[in-house]
C-alpha positions as CSV (number, residue, x, y, z in Angstrom):
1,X,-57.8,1.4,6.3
2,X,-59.3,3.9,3.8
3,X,-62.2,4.1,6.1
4,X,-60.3,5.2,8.8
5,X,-58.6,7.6,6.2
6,X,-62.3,8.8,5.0
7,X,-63.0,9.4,8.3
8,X,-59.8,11.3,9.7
9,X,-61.2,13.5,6.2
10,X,-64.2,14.6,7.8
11,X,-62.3,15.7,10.7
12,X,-58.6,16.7,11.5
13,X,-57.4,14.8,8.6
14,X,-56.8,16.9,6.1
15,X,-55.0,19.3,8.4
16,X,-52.4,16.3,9.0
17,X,-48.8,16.9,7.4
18,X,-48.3,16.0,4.1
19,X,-45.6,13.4,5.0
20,X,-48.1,11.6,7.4
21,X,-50.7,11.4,5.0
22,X,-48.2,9.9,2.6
23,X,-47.8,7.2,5.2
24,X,-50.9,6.6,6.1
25,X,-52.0,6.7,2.0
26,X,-48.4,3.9,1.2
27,X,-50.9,1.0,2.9
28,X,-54.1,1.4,0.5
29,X,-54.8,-0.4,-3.0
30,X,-55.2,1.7,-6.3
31,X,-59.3,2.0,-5.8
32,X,-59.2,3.4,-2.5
33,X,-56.7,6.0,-3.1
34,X,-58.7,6.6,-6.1
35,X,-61.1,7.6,-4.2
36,X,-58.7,9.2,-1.2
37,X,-57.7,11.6,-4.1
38,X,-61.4,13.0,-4.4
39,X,-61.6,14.1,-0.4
40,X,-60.0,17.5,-0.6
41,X,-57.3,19.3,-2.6
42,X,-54.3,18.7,0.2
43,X,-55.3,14.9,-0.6
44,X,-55.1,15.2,-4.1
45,X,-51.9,17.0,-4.1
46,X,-50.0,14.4,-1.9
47,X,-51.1,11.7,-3.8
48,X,-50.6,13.1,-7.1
49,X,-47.5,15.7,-6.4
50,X,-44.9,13.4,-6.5
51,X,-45.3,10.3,-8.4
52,X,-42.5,9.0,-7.2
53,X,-43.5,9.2,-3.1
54,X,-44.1,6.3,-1.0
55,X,-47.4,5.7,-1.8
56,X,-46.5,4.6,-5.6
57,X,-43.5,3.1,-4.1
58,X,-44.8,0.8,-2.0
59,X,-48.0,0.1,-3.9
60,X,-45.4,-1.3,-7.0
61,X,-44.0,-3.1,-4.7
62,X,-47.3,-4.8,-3.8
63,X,-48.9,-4.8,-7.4
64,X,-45.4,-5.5,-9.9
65,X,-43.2,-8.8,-10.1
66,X,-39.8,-8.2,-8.7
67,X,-38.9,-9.5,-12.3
68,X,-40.7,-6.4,-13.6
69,X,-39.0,-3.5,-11.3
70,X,-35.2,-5.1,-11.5
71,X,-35.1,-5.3,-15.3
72,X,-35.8,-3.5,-18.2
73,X,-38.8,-4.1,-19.1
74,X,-40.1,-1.0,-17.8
75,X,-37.2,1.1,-18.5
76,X,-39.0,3.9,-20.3
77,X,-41.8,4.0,-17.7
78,X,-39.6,6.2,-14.9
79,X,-42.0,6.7,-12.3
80,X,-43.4,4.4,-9.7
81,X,-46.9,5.9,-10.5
82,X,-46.7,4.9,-14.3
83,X,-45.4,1.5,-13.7
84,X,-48.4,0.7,-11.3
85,X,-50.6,2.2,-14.1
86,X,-48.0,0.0,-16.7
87,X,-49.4,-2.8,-14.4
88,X,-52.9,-2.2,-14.8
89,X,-52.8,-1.4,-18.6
90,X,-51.1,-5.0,-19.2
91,X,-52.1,-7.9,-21.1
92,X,-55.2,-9.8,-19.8
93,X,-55.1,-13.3,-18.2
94,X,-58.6,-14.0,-18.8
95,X,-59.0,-12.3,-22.4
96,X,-56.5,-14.3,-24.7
97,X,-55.9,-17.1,-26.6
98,X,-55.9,-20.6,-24.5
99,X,-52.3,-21.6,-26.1
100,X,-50.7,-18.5,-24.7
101,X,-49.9,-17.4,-21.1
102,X,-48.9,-14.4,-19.1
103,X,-45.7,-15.1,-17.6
104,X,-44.7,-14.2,-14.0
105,X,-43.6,-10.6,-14.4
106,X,-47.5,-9.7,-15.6
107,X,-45.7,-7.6,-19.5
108,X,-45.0,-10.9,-21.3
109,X,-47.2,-13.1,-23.5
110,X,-45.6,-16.5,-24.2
111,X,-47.3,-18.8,-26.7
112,X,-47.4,-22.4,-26.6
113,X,-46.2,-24.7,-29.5
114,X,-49.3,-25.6,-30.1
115,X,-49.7,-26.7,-34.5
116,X,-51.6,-24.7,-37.0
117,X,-52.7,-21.8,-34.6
118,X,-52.7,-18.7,-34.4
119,X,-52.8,-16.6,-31.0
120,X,-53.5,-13.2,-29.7
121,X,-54.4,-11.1,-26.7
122,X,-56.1,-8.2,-25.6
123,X,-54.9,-5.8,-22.8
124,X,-57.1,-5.5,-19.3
125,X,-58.1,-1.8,-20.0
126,X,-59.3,-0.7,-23.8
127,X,-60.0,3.6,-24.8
128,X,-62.8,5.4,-26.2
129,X,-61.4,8.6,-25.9
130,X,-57.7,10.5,-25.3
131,X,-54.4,9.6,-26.1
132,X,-52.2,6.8,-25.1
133,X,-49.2,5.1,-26.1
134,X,-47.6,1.6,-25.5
135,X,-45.1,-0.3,-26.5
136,X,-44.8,-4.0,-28.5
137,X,-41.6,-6.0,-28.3
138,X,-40.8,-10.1,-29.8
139,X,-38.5,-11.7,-27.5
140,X,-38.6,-14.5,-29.6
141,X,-38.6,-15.6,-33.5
142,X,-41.7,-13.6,-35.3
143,X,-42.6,-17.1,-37.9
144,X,-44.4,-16.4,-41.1
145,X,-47.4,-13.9,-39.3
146,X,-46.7,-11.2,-35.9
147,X,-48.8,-8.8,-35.6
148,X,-49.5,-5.7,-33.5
149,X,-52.2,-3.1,-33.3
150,X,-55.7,-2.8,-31.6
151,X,-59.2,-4.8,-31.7
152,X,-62.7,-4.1,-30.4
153,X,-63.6,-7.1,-27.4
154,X,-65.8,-8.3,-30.4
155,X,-62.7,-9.4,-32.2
156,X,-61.6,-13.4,-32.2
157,X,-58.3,-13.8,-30.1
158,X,-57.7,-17.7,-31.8
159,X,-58.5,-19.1,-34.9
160,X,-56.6,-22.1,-36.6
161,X,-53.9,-22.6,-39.1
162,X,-51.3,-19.2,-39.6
163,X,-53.2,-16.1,-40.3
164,X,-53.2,-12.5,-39.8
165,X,-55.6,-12.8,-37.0
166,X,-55.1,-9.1,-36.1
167,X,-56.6,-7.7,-38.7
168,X,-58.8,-10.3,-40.1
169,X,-62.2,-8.7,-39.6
170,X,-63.8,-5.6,-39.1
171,X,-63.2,-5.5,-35.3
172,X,-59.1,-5.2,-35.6
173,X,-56.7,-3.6,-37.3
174,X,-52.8,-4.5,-37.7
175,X,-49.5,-4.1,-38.7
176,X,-47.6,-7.4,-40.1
177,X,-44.0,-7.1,-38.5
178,X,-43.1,-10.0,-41.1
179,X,-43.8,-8.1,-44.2
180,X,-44.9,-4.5,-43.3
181,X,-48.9,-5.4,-44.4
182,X,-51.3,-3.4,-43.0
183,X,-54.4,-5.3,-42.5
184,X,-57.9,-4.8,-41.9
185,X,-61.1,-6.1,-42.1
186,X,-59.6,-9.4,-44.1
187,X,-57.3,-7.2,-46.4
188,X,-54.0,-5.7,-47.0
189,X,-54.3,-1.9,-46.5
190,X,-51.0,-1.4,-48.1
191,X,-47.7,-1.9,-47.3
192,X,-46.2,0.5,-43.7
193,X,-44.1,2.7,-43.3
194,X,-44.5,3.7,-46.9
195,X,-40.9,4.0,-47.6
196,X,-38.4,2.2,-50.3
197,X,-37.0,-0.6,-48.9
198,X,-38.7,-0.2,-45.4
199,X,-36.5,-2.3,-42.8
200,X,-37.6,-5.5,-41.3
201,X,-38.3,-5.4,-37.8
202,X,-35.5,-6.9,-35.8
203,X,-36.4,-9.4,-32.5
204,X,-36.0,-6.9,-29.2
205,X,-36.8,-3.4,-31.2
206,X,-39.2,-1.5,-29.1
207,X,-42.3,-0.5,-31.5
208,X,-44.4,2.3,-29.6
209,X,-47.8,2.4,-30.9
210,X,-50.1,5.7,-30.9
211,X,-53.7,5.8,-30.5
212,X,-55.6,9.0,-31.0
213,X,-58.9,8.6,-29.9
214,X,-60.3,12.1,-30.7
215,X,-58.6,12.3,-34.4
216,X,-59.3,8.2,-34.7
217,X,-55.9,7.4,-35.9
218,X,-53.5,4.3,-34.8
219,X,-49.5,5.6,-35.5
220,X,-46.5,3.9,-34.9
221,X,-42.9,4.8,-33.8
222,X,-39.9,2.9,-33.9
223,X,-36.6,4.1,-32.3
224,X,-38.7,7.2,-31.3
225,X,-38.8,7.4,-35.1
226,X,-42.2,8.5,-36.1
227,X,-43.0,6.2,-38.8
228,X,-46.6,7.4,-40.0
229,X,-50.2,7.3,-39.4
230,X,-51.4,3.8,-40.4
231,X,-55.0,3.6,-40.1
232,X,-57.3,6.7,-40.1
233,X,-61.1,6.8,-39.4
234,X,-61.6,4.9,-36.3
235,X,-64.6,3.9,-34.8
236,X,-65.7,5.7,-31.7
237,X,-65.6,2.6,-29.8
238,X,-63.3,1.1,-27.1
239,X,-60.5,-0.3,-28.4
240,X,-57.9,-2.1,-27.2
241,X,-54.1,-3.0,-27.4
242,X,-53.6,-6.3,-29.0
243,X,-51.0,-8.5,-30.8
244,X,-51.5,-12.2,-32.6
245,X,-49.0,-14.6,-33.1
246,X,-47.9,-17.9,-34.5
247,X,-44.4,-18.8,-33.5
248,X,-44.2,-21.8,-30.8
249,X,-42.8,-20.6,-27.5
250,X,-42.2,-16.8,-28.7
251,X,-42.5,-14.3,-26.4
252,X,-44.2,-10.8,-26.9
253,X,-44.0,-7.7,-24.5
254,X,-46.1,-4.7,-24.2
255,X,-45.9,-2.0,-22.0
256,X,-48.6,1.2,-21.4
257,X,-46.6,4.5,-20.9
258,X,-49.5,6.7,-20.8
259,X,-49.8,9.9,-22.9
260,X,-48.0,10.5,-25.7
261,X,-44.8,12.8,-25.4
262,X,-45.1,14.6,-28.8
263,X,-48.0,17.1,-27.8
């Protein structure tokens, strides 16, 4: 199919209407209207004018779990484009800790009650450079260690007994939603957000997490309260979204919304 759409390119193609080239672009996967996008300008602008047009529509459809597109969990994702991109920003199957599991809807980490472990995971697709935002949810009791944050693919994603695992070494860095520690690198960084009596995190609160690649800062948000830069002086490596935790059958969601809004 995107060989026949290459080749209607080099031809009458990219004289077709707009709507019929939405049509024809609504049956291809994300790599081949990757590279659909690069033909001409007409193609770039029908795939990329309207991110809500067929083509994202039907390739969600294809990509996300009904689960995903009927609930919330993508509430503050509103176009069909970002959710694909949601999709493909998600947590890894194959990079994460062999007592957890990525449940059916393709957002939601659910550990196993597995003794004296702790558990994390990476997402699919880590950043060397830009902006980008997420957001980290428990759906289930935090026990004495949840953390979220980000880790190189050096960093471990098990190790036993109940530790900061996030955090531990010198290839992650994390915030302790148990008792506001920031942690790096094997130590506590100080306590976030450096308030008085900062509140504890609450099971469901959406915590959206700010990576700035070009100043090399990780910020968080809570409540689209901007609670502080956390950890400054990044390494200008790729990095990737991550959590760890220790609780038997918790559940932890994360969900990519792209660039931050703030500017």
């Amino acid at each position: 199919m995107a060989a026949a759409a290459a080749a209607a390119g080099g031809g009458a193609g990219w004289r077709l209407p707009g709507r019929v080239l939405e049509l024809v672009f609504s049956y291809l996967e994300l790599r081949e209207l990757r590279s659909c996008a690069l033909v001409c300008k007409l193609w770039h602008r029908v795939l990329h004018g309207d991110e809500n047009s067929e083509v994202w529509r039907s390739l969600a459809a294809r990509c996300l779990a009904e689960e995903a597109l009927r609930t919330d969990i993508l509430c503050n994702v509103p176009t069909y484009k970002g959710k694909v991109r949601a999709f493909h920003h998600a947590f890894s199957t194959n990079d994460c800790s062999r007592n957890v599991y990525i449940k059916k809807n393709g957002f939601t980490l659910h550990r196993n009650p597995i003794a004296q472990s702790t558990d994390g995971a990476r997402t699919k697709i880590g950043f060397s450079e830009g902006r980008h935002a997420w957001e980290v949810w428990w759906e289930g009791p935090l026990g004495t260690v949840a953390v979220i944050g980000i880790a190189t693919k050096r960093a471990a994603m098990q190790c036993q007994g109940y530790v900061a695992l996030l955090g531990s070494d010198d290839q992650s860095w994390g915030w302790n939603l148990v008792d506001n520690n920031l942690l790096h690198n094997g130590e506590v960084n100080g306590s976030f957000p450096q308030c008085n009596n900062a509140p504890k995190y609450q099971i469901g609160e959406r915590i959206r997490v700010i990576l700035d690649m070009e100043d090399k800062t990780l910020a968080f948000e809570r409540g689209y309260e901007f609670l502080g830069v956390a950890f400054r002086g990044l390494p200008k490596v790729c990095l990737y979204p991550a959590v760890s935790a220790v609780y038997g059958n918790t559940e932890v969601t994360l969900v990519y919304l792209g660039k931050p809004l703030d500017g």
